[in-house]
PDB file of N, CA, C, O and CB in Angstrom:
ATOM      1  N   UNK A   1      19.658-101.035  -9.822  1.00  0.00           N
ATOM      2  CA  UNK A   1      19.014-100.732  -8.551  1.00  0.00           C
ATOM      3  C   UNK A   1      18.567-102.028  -7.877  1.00  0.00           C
ATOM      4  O   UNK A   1      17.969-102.895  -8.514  1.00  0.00           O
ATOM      5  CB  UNK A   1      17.810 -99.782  -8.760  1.00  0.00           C
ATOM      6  N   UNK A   2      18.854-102.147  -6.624  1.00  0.00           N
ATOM      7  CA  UNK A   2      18.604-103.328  -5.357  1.00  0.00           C
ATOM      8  C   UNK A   2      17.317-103.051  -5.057  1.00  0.00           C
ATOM      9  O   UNK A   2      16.977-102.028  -4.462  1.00  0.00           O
ATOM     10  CB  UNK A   2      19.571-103.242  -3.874  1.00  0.00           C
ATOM     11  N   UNK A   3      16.503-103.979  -5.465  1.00  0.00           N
ATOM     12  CA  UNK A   3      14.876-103.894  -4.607  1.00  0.00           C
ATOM     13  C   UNK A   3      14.603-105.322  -3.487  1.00  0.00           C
ATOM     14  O   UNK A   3      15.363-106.289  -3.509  1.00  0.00           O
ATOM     15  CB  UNK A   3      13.330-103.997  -6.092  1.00  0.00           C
ATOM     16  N   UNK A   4      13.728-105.257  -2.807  1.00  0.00           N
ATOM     17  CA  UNK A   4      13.698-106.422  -1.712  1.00  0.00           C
ATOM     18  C   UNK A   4      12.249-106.174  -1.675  1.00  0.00           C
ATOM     19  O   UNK A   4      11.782-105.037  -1.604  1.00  0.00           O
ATOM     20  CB  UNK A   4      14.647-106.294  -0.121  1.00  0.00           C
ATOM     21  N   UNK A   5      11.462-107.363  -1.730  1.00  0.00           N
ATOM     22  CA  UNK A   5       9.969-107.055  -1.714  1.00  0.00           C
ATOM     23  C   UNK A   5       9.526-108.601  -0.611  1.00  0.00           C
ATOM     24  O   UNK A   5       9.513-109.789  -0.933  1.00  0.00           O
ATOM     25  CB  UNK A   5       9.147-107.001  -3.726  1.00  0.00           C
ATOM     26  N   UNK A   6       9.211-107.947   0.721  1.00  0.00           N
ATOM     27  CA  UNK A   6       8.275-108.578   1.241  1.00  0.00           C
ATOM     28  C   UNK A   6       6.699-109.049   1.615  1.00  0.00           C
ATOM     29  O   UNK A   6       5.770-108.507   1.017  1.00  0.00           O
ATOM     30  CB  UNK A   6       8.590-108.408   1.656  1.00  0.00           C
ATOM     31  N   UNK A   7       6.564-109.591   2.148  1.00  0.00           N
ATOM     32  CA  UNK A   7       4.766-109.525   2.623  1.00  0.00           C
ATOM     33  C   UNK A   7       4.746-108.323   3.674  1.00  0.00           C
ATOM     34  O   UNK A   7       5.533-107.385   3.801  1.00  0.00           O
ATOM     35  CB  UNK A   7       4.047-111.233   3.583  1.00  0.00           C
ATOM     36  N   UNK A   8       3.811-108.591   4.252  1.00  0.00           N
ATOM     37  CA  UNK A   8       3.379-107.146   5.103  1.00  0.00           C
ATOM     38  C   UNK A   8       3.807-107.735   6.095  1.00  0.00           C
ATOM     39  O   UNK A   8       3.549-106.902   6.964  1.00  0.00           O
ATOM     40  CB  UNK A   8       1.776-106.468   5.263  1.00  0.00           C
ATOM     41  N   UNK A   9       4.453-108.884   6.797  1.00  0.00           N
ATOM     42  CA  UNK A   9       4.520-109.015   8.348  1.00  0.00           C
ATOM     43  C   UNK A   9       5.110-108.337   9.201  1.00  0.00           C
ATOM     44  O   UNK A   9       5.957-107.562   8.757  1.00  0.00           O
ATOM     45  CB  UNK A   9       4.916-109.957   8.696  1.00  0.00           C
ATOM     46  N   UNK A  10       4.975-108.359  10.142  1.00  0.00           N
ATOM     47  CA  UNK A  10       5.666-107.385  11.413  1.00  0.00           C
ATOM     48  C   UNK A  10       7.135-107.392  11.705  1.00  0.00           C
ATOM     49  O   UNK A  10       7.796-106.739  12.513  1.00  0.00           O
ATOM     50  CB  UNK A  10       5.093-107.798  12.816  1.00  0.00           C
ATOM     51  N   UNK A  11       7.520-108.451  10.692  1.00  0.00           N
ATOM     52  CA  UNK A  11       9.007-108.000  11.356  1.00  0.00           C
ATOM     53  C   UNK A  11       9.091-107.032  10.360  1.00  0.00           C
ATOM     54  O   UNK A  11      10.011-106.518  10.995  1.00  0.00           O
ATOM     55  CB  UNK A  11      10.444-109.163  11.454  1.00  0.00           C
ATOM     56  N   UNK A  12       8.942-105.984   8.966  1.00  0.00           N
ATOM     57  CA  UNK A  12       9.274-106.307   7.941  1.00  0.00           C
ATOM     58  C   UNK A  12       8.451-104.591   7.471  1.00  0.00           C
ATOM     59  O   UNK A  12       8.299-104.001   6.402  1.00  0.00           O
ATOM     60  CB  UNK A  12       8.794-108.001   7.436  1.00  0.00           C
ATOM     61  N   UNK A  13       8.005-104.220   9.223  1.00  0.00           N
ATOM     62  CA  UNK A  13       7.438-102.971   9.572  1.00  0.00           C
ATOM     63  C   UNK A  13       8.280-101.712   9.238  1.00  0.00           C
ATOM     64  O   UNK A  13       9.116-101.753   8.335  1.00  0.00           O
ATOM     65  CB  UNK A  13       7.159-103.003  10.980  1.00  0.00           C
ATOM     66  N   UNK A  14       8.019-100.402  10.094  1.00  0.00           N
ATOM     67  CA  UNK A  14       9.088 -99.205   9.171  1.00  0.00           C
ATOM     68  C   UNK A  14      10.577 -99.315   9.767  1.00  0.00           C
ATOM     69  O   UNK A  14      11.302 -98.689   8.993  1.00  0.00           O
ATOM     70  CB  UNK A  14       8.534 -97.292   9.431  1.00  0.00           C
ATOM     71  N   UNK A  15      10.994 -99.612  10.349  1.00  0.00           N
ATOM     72  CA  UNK A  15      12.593 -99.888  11.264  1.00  0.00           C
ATOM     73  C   UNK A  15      13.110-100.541  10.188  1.00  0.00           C
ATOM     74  O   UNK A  15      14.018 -99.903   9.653  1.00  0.00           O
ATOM     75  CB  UNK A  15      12.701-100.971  12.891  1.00  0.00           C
ATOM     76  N   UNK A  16      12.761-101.974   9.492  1.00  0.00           N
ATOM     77  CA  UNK A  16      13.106-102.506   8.549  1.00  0.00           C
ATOM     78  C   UNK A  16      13.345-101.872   6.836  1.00  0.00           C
ATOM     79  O   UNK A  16      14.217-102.014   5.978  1.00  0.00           O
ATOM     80  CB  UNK A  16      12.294-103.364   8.738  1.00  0.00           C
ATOM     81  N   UNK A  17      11.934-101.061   6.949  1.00  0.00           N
ATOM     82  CA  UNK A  17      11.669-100.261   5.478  1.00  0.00           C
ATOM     83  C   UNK A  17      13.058 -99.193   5.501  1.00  0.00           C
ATOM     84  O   UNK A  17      13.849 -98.900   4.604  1.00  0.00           O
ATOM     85  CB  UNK A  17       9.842 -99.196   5.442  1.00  0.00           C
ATOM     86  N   UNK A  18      12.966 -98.742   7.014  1.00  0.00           N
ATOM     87  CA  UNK A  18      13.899 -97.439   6.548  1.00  0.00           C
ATOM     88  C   UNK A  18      15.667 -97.831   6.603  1.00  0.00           C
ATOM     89  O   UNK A  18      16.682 -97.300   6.150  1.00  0.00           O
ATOM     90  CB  UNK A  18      13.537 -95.977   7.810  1.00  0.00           C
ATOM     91  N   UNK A  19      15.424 -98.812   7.258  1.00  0.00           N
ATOM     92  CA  UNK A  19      16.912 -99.333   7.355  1.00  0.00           C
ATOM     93  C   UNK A  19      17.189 -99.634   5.776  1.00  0.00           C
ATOM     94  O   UNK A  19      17.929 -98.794   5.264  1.00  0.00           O
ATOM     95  CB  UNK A  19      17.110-100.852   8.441  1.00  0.00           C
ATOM     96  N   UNK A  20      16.764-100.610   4.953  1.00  0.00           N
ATOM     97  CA  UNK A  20      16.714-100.668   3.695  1.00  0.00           C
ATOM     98  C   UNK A  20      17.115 -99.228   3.228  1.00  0.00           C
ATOM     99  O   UNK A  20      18.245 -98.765   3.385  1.00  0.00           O
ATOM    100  CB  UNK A  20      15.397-101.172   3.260  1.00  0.00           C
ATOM    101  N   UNK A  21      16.192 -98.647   2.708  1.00  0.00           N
ATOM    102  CA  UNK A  21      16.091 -97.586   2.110  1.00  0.00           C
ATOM    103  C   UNK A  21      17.293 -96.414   2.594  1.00  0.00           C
ATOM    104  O   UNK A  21      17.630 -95.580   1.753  1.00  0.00           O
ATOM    105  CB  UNK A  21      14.676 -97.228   2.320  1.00  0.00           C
ATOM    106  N   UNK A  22      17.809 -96.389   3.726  1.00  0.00           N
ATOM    107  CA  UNK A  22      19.301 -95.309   3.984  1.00  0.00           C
ATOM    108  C   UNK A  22      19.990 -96.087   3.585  1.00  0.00           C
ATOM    109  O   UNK A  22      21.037 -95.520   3.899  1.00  0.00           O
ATOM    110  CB  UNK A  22      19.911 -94.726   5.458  1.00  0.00           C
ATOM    111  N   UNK A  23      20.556 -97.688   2.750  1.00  0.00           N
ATOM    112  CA  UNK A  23      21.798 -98.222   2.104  1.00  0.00           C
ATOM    113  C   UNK A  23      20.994 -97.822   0.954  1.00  0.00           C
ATOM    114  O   UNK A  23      20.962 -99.022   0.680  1.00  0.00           O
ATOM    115  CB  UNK A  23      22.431 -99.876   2.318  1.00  0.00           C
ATOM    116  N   UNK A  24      20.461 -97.400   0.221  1.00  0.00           N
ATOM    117  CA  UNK A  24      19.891 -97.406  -0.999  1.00  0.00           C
ATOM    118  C   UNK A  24      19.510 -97.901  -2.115  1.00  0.00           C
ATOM    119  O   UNK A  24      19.532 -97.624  -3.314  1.00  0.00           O
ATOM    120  CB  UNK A  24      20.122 -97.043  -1.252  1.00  0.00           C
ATOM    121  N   UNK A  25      19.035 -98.974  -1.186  1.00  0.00           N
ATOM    122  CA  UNK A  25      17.443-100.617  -1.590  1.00  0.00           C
ATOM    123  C   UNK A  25      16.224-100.236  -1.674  1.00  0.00           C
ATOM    124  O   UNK A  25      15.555 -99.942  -0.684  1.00  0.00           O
ATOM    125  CB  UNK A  25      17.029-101.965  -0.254  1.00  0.00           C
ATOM    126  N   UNK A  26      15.737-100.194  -3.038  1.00  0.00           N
ATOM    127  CA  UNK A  26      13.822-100.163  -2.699  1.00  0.00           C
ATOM    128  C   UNK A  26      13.412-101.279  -2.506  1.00  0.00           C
ATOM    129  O   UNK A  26      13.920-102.347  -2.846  1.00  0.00           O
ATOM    130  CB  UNK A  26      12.733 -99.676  -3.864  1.00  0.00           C
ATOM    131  N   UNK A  27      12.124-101.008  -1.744  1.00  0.00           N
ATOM    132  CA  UNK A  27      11.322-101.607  -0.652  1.00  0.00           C
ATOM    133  C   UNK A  27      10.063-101.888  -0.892  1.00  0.00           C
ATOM    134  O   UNK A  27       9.298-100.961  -0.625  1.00  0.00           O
ATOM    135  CB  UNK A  27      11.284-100.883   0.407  1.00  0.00           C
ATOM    136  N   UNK A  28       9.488-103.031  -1.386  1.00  0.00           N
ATOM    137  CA  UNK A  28       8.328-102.899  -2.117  1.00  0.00           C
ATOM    138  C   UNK A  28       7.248-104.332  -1.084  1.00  0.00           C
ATOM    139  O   UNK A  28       7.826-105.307  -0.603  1.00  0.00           O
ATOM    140  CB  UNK A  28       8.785-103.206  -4.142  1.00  0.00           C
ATOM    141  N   UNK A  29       5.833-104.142  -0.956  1.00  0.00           N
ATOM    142  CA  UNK A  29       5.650-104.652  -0.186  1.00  0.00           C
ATOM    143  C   UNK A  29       4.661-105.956  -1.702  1.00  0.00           C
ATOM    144  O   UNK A  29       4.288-105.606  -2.822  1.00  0.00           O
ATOM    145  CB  UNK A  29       5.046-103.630   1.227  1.00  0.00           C
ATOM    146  N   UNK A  30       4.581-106.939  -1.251  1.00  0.00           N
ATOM    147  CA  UNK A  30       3.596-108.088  -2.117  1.00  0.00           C
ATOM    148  C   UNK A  30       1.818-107.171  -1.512  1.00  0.00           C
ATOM    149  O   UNK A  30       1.644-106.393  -0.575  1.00  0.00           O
ATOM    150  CB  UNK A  30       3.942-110.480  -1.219  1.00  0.00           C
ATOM    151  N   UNK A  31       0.958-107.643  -2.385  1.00  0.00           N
ATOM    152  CA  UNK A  31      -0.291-107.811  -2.176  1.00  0.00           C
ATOM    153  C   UNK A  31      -0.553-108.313  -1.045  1.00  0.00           C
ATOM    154  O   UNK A  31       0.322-109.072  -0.629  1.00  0.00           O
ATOM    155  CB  UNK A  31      -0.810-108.425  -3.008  1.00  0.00           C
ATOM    156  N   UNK A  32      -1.526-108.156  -0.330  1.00  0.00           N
ATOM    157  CA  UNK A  32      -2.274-108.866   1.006  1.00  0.00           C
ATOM    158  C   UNK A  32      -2.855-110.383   0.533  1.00  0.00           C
ATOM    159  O   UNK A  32      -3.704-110.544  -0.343  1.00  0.00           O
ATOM    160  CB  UNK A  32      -3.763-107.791   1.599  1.00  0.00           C
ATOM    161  N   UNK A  33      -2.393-111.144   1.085  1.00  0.00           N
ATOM    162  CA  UNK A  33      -3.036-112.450   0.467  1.00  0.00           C
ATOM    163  C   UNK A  33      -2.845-112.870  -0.461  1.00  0.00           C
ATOM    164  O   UNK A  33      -3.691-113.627  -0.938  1.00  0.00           O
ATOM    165  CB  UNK A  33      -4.059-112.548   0.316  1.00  0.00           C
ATOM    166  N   UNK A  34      -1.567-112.568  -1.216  1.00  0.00           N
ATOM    167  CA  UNK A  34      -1.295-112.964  -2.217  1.00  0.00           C
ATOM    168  C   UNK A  34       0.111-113.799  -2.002  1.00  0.00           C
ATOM    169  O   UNK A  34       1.188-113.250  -2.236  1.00  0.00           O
ATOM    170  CB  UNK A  34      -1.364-111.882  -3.094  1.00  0.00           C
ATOM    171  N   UNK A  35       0.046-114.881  -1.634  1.00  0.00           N
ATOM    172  CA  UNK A  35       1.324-115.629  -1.643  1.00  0.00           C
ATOM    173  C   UNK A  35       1.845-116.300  -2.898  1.00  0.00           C
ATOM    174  O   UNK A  35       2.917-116.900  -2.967  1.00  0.00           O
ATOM    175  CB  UNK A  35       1.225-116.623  -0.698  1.00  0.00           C
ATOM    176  N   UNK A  36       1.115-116.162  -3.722  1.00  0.00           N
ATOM    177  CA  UNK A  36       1.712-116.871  -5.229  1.00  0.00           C
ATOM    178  C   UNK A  36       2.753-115.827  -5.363  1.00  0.00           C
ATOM    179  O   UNK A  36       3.866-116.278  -5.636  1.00  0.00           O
ATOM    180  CB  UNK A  36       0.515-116.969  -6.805  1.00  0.00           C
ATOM    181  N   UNK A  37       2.682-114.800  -5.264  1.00  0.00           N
ATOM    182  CA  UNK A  37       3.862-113.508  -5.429  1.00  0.00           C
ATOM    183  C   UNK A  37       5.023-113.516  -4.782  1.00  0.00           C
ATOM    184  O   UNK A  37       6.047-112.837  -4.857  1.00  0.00           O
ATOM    185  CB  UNK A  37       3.419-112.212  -4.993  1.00  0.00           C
ATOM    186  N   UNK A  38       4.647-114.476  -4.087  1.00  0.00           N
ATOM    187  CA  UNK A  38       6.230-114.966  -3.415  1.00  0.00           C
ATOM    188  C   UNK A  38       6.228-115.906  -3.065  1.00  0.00           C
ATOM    189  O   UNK A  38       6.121-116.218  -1.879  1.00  0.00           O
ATOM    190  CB  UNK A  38       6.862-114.413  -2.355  1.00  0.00           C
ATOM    191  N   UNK A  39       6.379-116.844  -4.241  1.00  0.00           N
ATOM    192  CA  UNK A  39       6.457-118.040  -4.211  1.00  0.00           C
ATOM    193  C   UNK A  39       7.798-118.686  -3.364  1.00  0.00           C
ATOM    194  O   UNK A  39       7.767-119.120  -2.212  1.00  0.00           O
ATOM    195  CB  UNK A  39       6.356-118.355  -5.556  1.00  0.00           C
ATOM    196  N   UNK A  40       8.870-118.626  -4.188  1.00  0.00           N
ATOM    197  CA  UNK A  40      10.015-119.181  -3.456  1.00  0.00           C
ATOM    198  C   UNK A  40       9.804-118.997  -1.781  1.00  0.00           C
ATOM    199  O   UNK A  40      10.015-119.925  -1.001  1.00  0.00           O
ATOM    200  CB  UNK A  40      11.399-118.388  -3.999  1.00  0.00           C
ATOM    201  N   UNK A  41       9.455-117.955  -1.451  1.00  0.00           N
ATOM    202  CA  UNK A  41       9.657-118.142   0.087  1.00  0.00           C
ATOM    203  C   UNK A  41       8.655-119.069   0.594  1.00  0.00           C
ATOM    204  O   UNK A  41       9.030-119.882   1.439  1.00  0.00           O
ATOM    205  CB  UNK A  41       9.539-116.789   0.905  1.00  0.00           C
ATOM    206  N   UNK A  42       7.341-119.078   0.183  1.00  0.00           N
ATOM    207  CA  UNK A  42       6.377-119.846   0.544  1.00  0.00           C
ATOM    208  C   UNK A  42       6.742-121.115   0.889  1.00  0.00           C
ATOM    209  O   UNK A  42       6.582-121.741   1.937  1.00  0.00           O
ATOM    210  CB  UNK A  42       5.519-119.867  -0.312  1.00  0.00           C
ATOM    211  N   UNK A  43       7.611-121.597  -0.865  1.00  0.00           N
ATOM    212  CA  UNK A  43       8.148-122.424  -0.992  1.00  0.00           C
ATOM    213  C   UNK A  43       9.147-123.348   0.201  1.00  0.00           C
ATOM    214  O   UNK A  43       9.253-124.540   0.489  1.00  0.00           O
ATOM    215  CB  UNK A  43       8.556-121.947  -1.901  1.00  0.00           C
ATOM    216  N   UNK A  44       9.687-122.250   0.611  1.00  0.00           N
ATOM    217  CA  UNK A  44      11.112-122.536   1.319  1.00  0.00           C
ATOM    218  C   UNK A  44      10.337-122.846   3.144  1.00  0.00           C
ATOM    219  O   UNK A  44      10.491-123.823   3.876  1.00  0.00           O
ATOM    220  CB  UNK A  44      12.518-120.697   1.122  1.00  0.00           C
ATOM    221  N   UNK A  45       9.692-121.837   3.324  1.00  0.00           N
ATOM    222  CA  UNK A  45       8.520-122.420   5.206  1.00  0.00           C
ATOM    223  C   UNK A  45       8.191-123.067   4.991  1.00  0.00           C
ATOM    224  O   UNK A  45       8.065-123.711   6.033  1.00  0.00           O
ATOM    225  CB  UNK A  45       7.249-121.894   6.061  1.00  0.00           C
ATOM    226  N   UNK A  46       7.528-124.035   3.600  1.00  0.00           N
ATOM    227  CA  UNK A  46       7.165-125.368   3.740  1.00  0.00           C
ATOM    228  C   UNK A  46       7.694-126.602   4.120  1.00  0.00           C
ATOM    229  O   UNK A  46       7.384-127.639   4.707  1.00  0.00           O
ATOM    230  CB  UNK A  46       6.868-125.581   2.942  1.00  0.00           C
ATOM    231  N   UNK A  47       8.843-125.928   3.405  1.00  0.00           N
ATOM    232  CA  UNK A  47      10.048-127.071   3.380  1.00  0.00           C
ATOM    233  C   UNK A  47      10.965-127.057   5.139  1.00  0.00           C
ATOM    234  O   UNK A  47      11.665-127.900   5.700  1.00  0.00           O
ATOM    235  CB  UNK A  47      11.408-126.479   1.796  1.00  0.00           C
ATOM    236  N   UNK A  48      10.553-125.823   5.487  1.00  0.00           N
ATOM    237  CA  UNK A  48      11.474-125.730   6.933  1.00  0.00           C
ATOM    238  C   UNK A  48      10.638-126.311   7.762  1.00  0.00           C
ATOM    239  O   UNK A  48      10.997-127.059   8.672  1.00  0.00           O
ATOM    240  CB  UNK A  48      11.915-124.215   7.572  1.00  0.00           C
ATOM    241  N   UNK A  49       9.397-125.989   7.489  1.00  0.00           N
ATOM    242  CA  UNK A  49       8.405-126.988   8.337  1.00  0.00           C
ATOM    243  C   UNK A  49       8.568-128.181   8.374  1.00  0.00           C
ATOM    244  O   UNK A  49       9.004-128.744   9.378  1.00  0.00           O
ATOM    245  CB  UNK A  49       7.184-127.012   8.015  1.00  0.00           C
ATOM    246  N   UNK A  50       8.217-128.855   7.175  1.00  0.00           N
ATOM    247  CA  UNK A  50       8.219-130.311   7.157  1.00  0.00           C
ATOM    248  C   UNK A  50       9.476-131.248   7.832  1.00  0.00           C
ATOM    249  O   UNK A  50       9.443-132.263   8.529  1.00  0.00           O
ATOM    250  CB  UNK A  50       8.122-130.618   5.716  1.00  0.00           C
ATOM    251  N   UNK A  51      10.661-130.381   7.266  1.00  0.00           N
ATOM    252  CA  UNK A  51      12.137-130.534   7.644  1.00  0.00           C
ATOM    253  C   UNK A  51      12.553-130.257   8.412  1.00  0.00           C
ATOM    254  O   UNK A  51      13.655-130.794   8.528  1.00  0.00           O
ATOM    255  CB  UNK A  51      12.881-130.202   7.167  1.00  0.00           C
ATOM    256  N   UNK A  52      12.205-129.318   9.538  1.00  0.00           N
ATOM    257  CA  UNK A  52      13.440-128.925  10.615  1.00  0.00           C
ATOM    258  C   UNK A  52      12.125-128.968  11.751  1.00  0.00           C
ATOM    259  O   UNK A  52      12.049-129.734  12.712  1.00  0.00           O
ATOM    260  CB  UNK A  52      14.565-127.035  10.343  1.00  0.00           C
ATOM    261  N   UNK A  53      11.104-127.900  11.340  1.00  0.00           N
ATOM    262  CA  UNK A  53      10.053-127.632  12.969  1.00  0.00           C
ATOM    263  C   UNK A  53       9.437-129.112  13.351  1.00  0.00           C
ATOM    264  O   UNK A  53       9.329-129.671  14.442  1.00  0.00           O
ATOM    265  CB  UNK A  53       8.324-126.329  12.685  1.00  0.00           C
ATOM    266  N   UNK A  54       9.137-129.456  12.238  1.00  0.00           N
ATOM    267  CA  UNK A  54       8.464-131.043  12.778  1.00  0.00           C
ATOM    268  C   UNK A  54       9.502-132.007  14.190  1.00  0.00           C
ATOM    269  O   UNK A  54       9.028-132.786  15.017  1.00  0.00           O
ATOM    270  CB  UNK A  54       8.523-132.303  10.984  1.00  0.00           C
ATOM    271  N   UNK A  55      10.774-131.645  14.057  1.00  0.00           N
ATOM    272  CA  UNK A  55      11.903-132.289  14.793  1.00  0.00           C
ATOM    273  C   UNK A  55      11.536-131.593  15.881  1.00  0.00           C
ATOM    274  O   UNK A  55      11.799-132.355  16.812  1.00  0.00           O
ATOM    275  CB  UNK A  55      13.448-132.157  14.302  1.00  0.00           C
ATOM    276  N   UNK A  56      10.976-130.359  16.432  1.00  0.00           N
ATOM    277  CA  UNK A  56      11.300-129.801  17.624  1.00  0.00           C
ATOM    278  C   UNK A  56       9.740-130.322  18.300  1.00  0.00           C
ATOM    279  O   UNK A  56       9.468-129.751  19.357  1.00  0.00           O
ATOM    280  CB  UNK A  56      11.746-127.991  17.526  1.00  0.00           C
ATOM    281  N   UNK A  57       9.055-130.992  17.971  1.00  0.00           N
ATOM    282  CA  UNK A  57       7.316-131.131  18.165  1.00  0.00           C
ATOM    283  C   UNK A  57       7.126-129.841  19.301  1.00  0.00           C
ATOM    284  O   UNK A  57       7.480-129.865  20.480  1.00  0.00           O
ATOM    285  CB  UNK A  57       6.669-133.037  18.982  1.00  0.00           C
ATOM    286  N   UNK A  58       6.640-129.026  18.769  1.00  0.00           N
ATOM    287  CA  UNK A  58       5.792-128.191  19.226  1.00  0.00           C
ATOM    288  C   UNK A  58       6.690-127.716  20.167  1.00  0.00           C
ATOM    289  O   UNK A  58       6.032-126.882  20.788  1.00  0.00           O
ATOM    290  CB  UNK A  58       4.493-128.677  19.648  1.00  0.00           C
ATOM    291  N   UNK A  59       7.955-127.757  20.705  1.00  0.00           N
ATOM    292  CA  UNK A  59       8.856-127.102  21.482  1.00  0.00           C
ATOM    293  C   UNK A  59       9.358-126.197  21.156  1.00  0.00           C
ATOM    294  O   UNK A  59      10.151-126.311  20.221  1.00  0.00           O
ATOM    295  CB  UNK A  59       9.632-127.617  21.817  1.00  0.00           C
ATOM    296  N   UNK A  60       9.141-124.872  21.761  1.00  0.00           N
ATOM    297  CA  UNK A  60       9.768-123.587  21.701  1.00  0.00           C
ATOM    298  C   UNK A  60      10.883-123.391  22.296  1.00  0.00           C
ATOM    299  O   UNK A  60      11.045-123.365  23.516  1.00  0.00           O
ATOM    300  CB  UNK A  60       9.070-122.706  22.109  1.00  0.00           C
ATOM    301  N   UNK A  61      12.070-123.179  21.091  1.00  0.00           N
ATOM    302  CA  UNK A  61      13.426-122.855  21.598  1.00  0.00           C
ATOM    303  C   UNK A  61      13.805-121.190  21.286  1.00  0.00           C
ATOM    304  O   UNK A  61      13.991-120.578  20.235  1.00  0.00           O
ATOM    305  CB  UNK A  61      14.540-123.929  20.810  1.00  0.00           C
ATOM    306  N   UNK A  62      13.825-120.714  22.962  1.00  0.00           N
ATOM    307  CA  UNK A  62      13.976-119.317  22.811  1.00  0.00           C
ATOM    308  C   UNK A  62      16.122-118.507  23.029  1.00  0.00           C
ATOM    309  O   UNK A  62      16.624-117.385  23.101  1.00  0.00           O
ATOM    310  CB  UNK A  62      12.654-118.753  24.283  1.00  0.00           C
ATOM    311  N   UNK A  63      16.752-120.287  23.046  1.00  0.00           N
ATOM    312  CA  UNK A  63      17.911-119.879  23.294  1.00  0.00           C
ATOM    313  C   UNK A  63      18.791-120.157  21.435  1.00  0.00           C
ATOM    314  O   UNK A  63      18.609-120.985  20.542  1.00  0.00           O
ATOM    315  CB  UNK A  63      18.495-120.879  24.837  1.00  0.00           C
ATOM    316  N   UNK A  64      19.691-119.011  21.595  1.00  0.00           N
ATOM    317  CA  UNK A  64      19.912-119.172  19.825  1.00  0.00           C
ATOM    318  C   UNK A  64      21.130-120.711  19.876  1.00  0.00           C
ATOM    319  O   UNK A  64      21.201-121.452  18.895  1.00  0.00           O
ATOM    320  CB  UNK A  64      20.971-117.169  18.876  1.00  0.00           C
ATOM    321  N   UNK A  65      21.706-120.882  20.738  1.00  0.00           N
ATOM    322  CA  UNK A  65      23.031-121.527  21.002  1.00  0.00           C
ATOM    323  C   UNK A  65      21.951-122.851  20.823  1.00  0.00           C
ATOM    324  O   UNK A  65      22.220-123.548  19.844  1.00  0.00           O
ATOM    325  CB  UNK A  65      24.095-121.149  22.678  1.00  0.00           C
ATOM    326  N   UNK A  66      20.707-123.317  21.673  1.00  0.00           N
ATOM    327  CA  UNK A  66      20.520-124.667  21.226  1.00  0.00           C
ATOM    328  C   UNK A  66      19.520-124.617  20.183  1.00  0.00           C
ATOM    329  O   UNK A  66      18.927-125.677  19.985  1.00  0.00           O
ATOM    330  CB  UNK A  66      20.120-125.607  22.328  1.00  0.00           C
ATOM    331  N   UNK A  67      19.121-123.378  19.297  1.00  0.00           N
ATOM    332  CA  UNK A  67      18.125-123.550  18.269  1.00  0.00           C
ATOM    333  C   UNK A  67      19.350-124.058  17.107  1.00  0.00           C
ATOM    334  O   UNK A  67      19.262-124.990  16.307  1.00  0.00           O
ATOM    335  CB  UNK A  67      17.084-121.964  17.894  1.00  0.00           C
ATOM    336  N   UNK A  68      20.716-122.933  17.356  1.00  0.00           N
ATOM    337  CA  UNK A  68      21.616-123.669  15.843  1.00  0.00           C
ATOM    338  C   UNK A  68      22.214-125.034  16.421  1.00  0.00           C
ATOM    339  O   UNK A  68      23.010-125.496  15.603  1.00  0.00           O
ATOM    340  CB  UNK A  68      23.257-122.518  15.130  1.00  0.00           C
ATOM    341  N   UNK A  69      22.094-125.835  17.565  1.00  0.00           N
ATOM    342  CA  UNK A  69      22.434-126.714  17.571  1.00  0.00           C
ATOM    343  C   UNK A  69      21.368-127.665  17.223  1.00  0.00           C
ATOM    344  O   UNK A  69      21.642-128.856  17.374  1.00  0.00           O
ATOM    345  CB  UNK A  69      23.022-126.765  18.497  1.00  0.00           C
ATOM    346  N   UNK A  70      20.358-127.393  16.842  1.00  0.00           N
ATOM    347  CA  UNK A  70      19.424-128.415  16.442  1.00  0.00           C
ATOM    348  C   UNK A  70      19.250-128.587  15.007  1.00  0.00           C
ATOM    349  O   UNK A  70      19.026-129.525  14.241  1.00  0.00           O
ATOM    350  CB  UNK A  70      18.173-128.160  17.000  1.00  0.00           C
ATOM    351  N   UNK A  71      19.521-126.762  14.892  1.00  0.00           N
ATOM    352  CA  UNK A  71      19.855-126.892  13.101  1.00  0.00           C
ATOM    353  C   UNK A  71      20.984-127.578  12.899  1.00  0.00           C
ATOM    354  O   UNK A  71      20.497-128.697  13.064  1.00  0.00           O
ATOM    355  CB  UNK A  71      20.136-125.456  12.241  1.00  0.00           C
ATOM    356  N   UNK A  72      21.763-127.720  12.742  1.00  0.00           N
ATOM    357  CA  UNK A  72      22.897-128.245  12.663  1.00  0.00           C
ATOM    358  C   UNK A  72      22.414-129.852  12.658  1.00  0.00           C
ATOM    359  O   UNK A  72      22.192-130.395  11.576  1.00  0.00           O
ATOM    360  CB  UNK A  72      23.874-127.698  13.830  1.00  0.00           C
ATOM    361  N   UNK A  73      22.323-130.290  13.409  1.00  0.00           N
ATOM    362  CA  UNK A  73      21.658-131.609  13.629  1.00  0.00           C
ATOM    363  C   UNK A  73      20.730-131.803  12.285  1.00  0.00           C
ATOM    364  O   UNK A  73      20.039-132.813  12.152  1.00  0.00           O
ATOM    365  CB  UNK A  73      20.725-131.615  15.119  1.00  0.00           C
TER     366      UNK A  73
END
């Protein structure tokens, strides 16, 4: 059995839960405030921070064509 366990954030709300759950994935949510429970991801926004957002200083890119061209970069 396929399980996927996120934090509580909003993308990650019931549209997401139930989409999961009709391919037939359980859906399990972490503790509130508990980020040691999901470590690796923690892990991984740190690293996108330090590494990729720091490059855009504080510039919001709302077009996808020049956000993967920056990834890319």
């Amino acid at each position: 059995m396929q399980v996927i366990q996120t934090d509580n954030g909003a993308e990650f709300q019931s549209a997401f839960h139930w989409h999961v759950l009709d391919r037939g994935i359980a859906h399990t949510y972490i503790k509130p405030r508990t980020p040691r429970l999901n470590g690796k991801v923690e892990r991984s926004h740190r690293i996108d921070a330090e590494e990729f957002y720091r490059m855009l200083d504080g510039v919001v890119i709302d077009d996808t064509e020049v956000f993967n061209d920056k990834l890319r970069e």
